[in-house]
C-alpha positions as a Markdown table, in Angstrom:
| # | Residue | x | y | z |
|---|---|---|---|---|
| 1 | Unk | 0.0 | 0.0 | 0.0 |
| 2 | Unk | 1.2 | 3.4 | -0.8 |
| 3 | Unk | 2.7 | 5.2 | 2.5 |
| 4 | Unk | 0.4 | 8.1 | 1.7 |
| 5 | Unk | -3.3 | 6.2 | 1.5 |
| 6 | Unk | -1.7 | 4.3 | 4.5 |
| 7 | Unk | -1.1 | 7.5 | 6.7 |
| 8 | Unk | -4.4 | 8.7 | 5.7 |
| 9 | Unk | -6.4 | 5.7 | 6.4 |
| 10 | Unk | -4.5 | 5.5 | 10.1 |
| 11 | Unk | -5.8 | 9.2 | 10.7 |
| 12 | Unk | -9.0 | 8.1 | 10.1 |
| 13 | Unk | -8.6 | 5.3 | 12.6 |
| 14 | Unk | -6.8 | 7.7 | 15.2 |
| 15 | Unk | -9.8 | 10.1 | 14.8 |
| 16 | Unk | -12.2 | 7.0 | 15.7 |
| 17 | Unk | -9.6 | 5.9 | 18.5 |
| 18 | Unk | -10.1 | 9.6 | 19.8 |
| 19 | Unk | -13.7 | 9.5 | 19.9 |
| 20 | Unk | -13.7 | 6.3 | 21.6 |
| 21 | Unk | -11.2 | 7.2 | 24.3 |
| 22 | Unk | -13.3 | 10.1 | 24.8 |
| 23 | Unk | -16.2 | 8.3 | 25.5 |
| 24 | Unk | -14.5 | 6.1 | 27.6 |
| 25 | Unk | -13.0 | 8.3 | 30.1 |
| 26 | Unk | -15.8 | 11.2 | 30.5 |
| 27 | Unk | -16.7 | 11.0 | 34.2 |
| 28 | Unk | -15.0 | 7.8 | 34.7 |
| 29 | Unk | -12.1 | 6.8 | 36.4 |
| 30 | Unk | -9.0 | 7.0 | 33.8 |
| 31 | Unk | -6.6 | 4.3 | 35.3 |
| 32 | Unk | -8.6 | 1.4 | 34.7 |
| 33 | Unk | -9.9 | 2.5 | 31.4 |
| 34 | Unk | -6.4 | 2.8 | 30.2 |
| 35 | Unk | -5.7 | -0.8 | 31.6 |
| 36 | Unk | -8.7 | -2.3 | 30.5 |
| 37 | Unk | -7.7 | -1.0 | 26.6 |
| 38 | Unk | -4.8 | -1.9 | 26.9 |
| 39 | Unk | -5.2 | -5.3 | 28.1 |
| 40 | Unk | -7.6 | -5.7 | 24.8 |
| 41 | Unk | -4.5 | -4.4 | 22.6 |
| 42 | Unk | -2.0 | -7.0 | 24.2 |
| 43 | Unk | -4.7 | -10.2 | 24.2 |
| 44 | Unk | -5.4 | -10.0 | 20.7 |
| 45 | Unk | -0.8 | -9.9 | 20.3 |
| 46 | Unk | -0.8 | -12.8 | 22.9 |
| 47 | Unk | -3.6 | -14.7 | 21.0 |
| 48 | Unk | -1.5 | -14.0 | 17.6 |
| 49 | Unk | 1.5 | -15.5 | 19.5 |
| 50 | Unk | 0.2 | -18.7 | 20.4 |
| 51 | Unk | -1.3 | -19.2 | 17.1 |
| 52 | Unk | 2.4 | -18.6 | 15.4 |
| 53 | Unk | 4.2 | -20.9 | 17.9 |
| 54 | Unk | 1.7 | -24.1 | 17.8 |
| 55 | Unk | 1.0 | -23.7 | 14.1 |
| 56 | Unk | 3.9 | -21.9 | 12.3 |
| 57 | Unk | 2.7 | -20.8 | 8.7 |
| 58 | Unk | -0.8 | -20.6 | 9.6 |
| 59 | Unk | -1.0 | -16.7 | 9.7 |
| 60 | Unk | -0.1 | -14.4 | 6.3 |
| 61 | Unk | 3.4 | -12.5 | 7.2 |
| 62 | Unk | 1.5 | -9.3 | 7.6 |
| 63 | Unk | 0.6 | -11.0 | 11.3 |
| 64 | Unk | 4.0 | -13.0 | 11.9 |
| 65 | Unk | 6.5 | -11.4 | 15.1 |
| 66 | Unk | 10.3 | -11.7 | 14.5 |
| 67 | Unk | 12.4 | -13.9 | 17.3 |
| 68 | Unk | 14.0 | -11.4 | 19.7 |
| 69 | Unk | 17.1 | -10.7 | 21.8 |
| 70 | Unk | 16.9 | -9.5 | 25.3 |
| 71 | Unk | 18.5 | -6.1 | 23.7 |
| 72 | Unk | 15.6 | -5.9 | 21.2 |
| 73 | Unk | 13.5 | -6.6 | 23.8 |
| 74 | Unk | 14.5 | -3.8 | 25.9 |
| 75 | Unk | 14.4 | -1.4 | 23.1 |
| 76 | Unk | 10.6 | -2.3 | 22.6 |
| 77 | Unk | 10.6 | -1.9 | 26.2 |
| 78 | Unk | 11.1 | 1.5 | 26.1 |
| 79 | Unk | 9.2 | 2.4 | 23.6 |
| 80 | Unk | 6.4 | 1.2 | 25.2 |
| 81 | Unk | 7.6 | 3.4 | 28.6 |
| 82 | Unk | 7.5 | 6.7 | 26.3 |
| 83 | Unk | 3.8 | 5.9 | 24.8 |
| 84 | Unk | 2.9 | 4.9 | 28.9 |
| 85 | Unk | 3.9 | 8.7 | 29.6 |
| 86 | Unk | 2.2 | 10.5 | 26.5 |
| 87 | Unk | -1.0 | 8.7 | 27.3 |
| 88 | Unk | -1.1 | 9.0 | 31.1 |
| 89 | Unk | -0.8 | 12.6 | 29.9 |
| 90 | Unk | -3.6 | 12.6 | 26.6 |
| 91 | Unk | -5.8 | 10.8 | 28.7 |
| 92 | Unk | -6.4 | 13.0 | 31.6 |
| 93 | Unk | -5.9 | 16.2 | 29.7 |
| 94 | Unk | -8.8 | 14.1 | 27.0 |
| 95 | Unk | -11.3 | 13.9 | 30.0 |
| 96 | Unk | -11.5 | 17.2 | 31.1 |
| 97 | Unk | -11.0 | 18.8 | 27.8 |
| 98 | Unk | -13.5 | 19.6 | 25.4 |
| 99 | Unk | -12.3 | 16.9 | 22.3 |
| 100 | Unk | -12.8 | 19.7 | 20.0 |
| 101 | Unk | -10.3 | 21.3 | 21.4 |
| 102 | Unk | -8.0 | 18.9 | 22.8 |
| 103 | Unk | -7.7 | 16.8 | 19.4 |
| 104 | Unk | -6.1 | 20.1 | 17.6 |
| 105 | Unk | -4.1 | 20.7 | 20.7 |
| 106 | Unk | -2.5 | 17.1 | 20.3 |
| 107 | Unk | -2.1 | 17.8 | 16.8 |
| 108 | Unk | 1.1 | 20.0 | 17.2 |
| 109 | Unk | 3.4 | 17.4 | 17.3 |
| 110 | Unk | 4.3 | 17.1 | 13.9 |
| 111 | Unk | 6.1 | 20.7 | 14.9 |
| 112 | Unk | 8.0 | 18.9 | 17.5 |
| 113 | Unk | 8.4 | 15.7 | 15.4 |
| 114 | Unk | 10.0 | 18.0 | 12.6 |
| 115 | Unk | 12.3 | 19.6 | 14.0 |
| 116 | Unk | 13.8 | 16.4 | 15.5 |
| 117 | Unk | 13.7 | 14.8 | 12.1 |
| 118 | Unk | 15.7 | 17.8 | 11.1 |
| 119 | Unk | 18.2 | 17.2 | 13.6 |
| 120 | Unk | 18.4 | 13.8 | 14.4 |
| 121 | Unk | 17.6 | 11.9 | 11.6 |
| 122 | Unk | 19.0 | 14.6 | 9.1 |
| 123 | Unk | 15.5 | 14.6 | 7.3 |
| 124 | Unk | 14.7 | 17.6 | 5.0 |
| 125 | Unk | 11.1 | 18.0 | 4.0 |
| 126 | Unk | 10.1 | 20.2 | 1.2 |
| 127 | Unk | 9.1 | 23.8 | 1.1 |
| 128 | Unk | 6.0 | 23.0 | 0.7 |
| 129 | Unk | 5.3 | 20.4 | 3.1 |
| 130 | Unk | 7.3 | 23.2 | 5.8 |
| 131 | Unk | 4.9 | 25.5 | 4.6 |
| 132 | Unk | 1.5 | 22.7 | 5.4 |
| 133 | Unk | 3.4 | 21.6 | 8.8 |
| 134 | Unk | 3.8 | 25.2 | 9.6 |
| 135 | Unk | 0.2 | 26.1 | 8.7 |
| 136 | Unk | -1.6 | 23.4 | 10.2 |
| 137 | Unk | 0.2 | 24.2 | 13.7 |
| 138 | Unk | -0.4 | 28.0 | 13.5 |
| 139 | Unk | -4.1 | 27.6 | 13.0 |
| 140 | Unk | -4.3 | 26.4 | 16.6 |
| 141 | Unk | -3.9 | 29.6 | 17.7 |
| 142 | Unk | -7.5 | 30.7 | 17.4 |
| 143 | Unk | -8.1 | 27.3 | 18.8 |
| 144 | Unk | -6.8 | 29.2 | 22.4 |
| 145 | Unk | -9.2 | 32.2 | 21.6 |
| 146 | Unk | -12.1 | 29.5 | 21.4 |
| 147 | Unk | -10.9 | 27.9 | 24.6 |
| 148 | Unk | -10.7 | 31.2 | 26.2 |
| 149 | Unk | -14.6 | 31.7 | 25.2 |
| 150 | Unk | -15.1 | 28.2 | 27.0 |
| 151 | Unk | -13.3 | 29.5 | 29.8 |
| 152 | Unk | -9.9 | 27.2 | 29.2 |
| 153 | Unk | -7.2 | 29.4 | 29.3 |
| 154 | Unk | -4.1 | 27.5 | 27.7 |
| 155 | Unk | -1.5 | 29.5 | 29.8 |
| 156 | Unk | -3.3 | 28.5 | 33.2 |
| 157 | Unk | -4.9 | 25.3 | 32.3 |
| 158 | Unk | -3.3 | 22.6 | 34.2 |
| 159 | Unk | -5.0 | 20.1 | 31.7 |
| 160 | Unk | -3.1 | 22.2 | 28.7 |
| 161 | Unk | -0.1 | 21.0 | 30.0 |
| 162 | Unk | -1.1 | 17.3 | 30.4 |
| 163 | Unk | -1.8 | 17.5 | 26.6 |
| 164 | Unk | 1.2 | 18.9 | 26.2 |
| 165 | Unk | 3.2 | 16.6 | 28.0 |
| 166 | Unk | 1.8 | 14.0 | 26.4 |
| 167 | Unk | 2.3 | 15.7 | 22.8 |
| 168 | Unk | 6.0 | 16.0 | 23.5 |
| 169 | Unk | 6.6 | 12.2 | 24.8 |
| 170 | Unk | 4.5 | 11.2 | 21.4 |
| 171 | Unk | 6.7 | 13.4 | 19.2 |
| 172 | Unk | 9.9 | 11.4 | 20.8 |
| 173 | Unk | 8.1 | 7.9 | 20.3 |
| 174 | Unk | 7.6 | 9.2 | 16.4 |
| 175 | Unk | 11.1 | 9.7 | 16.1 |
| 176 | Unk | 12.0 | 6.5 | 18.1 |
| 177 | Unk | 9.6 | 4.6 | 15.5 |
| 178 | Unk | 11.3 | 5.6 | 13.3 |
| 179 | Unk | 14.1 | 4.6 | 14.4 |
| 180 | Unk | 13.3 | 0.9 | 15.1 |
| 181 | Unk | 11.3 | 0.3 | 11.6 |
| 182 | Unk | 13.7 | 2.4 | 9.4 |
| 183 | Unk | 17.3 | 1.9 | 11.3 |
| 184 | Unk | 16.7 | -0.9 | 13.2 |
| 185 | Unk | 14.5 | -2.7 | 10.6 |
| 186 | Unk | 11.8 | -4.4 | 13.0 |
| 187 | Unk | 8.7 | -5.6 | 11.4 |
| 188 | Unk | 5.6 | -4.0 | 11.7 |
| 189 | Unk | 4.5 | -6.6 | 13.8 |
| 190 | Unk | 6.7 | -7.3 | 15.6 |
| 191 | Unk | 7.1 | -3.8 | 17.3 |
| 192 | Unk | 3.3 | -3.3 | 17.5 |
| 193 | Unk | 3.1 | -6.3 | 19.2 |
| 194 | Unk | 5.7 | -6.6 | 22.3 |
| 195 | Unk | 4.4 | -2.4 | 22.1 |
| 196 | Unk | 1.3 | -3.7 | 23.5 |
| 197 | Unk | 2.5 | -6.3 | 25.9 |
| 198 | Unk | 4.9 | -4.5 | 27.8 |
| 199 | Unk | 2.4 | -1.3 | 27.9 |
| 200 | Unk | 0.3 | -3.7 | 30.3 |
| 201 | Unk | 3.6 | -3.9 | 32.0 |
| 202 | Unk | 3.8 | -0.9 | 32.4 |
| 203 | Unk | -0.5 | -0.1 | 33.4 |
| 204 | Unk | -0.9 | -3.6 | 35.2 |
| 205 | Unk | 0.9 | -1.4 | 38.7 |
| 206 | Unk | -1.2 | 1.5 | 38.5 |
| 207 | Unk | -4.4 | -0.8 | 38.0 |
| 208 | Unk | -3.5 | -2.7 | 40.9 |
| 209 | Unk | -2.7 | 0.1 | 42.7 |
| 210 | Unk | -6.4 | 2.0 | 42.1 |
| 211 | Unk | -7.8 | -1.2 | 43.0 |
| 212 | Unk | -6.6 | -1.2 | 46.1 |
| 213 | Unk | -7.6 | 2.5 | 46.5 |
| 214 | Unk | -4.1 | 3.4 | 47.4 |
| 215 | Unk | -5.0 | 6.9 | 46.2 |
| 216 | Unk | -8.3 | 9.0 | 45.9 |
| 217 | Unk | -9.7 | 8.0 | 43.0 |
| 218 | Unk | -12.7 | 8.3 | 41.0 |
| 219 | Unk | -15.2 | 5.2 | 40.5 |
| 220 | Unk | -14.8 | 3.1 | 37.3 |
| 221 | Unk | -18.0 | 2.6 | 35.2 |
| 222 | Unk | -17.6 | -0.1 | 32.2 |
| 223 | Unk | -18.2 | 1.3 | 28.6 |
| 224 | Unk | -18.8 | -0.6 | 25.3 |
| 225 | Unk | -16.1 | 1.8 | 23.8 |
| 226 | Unk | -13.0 | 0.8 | 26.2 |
| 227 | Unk | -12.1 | -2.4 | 24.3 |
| 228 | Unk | -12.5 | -0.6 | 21.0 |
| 229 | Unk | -10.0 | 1.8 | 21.8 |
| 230 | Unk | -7.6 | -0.7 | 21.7 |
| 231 | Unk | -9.0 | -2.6 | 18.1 |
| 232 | Unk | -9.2 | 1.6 | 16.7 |
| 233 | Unk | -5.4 | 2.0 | 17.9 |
| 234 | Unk | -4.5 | -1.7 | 16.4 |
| 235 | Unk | -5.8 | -1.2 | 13.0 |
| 236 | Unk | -4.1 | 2.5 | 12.8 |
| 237 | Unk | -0.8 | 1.6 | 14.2 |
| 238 | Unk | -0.6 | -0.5 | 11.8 |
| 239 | Unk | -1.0 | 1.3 | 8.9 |
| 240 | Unk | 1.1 | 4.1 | 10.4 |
| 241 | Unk | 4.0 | 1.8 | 11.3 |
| 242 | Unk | 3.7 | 0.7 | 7.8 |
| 243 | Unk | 4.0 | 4.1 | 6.3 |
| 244 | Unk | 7.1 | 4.6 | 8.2 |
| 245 | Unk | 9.1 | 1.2 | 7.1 |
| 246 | Unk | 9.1 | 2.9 | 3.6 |
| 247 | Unk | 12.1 | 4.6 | 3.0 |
| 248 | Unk | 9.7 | 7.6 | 0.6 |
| 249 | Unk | 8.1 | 8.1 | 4.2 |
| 250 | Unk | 9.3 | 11.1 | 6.2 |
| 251 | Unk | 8.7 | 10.6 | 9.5 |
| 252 | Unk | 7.7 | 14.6 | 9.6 |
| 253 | Unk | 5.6 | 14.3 | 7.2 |
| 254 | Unk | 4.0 | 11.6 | 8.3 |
| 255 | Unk | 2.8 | 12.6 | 11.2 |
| 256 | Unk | 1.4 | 15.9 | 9.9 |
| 257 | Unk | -0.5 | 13.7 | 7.3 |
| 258 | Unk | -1.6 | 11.6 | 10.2 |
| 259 | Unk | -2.9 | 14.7 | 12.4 |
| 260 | Unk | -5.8 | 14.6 | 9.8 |
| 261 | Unk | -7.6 | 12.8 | 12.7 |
| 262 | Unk | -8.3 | 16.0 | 14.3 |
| 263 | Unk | -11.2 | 16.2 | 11.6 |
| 264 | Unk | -12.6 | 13.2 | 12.4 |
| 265 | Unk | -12.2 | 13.6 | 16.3 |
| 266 | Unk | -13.5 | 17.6 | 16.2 |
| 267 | Unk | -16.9 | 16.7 | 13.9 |
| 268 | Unk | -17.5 | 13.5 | 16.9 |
| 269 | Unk | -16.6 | 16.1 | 19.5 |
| 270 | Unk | -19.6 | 18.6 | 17.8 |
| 271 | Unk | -22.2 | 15.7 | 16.7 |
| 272 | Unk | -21.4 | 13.4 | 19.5 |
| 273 | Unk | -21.0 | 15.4 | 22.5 |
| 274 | Unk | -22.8 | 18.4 | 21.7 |
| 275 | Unk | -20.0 | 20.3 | 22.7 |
| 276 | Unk | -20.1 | 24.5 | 22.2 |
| 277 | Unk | -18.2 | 26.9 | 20.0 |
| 278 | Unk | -17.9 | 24.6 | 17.5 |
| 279 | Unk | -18.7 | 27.5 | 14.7 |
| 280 | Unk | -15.7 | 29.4 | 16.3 |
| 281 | Unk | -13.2 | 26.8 | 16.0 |
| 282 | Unk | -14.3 | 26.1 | 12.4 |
| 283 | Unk | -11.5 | 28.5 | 10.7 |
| 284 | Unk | -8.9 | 26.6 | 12.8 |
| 285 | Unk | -9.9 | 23.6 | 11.9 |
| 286 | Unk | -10.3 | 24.9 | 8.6 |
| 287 | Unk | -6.5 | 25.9 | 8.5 |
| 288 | Unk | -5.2 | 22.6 | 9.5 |
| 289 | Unk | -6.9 | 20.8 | 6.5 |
| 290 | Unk | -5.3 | 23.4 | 4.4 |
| 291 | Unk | -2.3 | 22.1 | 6.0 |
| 292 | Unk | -2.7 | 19.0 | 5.4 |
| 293 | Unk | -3.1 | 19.2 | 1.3 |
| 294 | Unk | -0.1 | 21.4 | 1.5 |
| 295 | Unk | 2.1 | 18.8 | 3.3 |
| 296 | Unk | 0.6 | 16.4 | 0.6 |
| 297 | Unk | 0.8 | 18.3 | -2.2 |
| 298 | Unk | 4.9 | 18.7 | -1.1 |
């Protein structure tokens, strides 16, 4: 599959992945929602496993995880720690944020993811997909003039900076993926895979923890959108981890491309949730589509 139509389709699937993990956490305790989706990512992985291992050849190589070393292993490992960190972050900023305004927020990591493509990996994207990158991330400014309307004030917001947080450690896991698919040369599956296991590694504590009502928490109520989270983020994952293995795919540029999920996530924020203002953001949401052709167009 081309790596374009692939980042495209996996912004689609992000955008449903946001609407889901909206759902999910609204009023509800975050902790277990993000173990419970997580748990759904790294069953369907561990089911794949024990497929491959009792009957080798069965499933289409798409599906089939590479044997590892404990040093592979470790670097999956961390990767998994850095997503752990932007979605502790993106999940509590997501629940008490309005989505049509925390999508876009998230959406300015292909700034961040730029300029460490620029000088880490040495990439150089073209004017014109500088131009779309640079576009799409100044329309969120009137994004903060909505928010102020709304009463969130980005500068005082403690919420903001959860989203932010998490933006930043999901700009370094861009640049690590690609890293381990293009350097490296993982498989698709293979990283997306021990990816999920080890993130219930690294949620199974906290879950435990909450159960045990080690810390003031909120109650936990069971949504039909938790496990789909996880299947939303599996299917788009993919497609994005594919888009990076190709050597044509620019790691800045695919993320901008990807950030097209804001579109998605913002109409589900309006339709869905009946949340306000949604007039007034239009422009900016307006300006990152214009973004996006002009990255695609470069």
């Amino acid at each position: 599959m081309n790596w374009v139509i692939a980042t495209l389709l996996s912004a689609f699937f992000l955008g449903l992945y946001d609407l889901c993990t909206k759902h999910s956490v609204r009023a509800n305790a975050v902790t277990p929602v993000l173990f419970f989706s997580t748990l759904t990512g790294a069953t369907v992985w561990l089911v794949l496993l024990l497929v491959q291992a009792i009957h080798p050849g069965l499933l289409p190589p798409t599906l089939v995880t590479d044997a590892l070393t404990w040093h592979q292993h470790l670097q999956l490992l961390l990767k998994s720690g850095i997503v752990a960190a932007s979605w502790i972050g993106t999940y509590y900023a997501l629940k008490h944020l309005p989505l049509s305004l925390g999508a876009p927020l998230r959406a300015m990591s292909p700034l961040l993811t730029l300029f460490g493509a620029i000088l880490i990996l040495g990439e150089r994207p073209s004017w014109l997909a500088t131009v779309g990158i640079l576009t799409t991330l100044g329309s969120f400014v009137g994004l903060s003039v909505a928010g102020a309307q709304e009463g969130i004030h980005f500068h005082r917001n403690k919420w903001v900076w959860f989203l932010l947080m998490g933006t930043l450690f999901g700009a370094v896991s861009s640049l690590y993926d690609k890293y381990l698919l293009g350097t490296l040369h993982f498989s698709v599956p293979t990283v997306q895979c021990w990816f999920q296991i080890y993130l219930l590694v690294f949620f199974a504590p906290f879950a435990l923890g909450w159960k045990l009502r080690l810390w003031q928490r909120n109650e936990f109520h069971w949504r039909w959108t938790i496990p789909f989270i996880a299947l939303a983020l599996l299917v788009a994952d993919y497609l994005y981890f594919s888009a990076l293995r190709n050597p044509a795919g620019l790691v800045a540029i695919v993320m901008s491309l990807r950030r097209a999920s804001t579109l998605v996530a913002f109409a589900g924020g309006l339709l869905l949730f009946k949340e306000v203002n949604g007039w007034k953001k239009l422009p900016a949401v307006i300006g990152i589509l214009v973004g996006v052709v002009l990255t695609l167009l470069g």
